[in-house]
C-alpha positions in Angstrom: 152.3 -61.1 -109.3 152.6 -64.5 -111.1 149.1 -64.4 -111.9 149.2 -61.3 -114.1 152.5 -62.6 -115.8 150.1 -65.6 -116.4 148.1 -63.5 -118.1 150.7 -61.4 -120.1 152.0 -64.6 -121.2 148.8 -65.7 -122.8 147.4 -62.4 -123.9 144.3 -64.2 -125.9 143.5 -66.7 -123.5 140.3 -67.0 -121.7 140.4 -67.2 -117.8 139.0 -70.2 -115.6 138.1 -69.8 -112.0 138.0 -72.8 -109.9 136.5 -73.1 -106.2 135.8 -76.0 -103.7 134.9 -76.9 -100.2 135.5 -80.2 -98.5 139.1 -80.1 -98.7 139.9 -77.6 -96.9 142.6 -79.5 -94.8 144.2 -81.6 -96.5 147.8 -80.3 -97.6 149.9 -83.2 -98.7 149.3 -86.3 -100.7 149.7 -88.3 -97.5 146.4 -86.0 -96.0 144.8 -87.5 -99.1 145.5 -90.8 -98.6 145.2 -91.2 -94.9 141.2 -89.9 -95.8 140.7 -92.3 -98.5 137.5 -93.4 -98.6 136.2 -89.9 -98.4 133.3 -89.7 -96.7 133.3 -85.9 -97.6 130.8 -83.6 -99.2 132.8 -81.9 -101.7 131.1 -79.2 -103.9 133.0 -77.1 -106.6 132.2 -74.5 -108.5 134.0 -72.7 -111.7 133.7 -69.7 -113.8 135.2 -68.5 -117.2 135.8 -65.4 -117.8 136.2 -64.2 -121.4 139.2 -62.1 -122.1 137.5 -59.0 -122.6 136.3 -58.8 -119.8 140.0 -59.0 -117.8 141.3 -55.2 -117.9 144.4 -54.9 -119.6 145.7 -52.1 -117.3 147.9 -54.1 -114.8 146.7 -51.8 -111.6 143.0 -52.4 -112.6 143.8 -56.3 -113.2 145.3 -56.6 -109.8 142.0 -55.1 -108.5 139.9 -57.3 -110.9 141.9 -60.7 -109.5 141.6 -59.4 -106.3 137.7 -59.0 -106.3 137.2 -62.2 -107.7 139.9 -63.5 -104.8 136.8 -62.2 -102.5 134.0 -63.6 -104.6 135.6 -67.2 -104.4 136.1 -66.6 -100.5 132.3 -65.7 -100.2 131.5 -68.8 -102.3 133.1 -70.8 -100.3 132.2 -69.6 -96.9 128.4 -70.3 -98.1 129.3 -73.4 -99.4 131.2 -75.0 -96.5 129.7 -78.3 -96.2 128.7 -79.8 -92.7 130.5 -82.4 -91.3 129.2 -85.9 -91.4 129.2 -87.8 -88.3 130.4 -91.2 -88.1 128.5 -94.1 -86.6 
């Protein structure tokens, strides 16, 4: 799991948690482009979590990544902005 090696590689480092809505499709640099000007709500949302709090143990860190995996998703699925219509 790259994220773990991530983690054994910078055993003192704090972790940073990102989430966002409002770019949900866009894939590619050209998806980006093609949308500029963005007339998109975009809302984003991070969290740092200090490195005692991330279990050492790689099972329970796997769990630990894995619950937060589902805390973003929940997140995001409240935050999901609605679409603006175009005049």
């Amino acid at each position: 799991m790259a994220s773990s090696a991530a983690l054994d590689a910078a055993p003192e480092a704090d972790v940073v948690l990102v989430a966002h809505t409002g770019l949900d499709h866009m894939l590619t640099v050209a998806d980006v482009w093609r949308e500029l000007p963005m007339d998109k709500e975009l809302i984003m949302r991070w969290w740092e979590v200090p490195r005692a709090d991330i279990p050492a143990d790689r099972d329970e860190r796997i769990d630990w990544l894995f619950g937060w995996w589902e805390h973003i998703d929940a997140w995001i699925d409240h935050h999901k902005p609605k679409e603006l219509h175009r005049s």
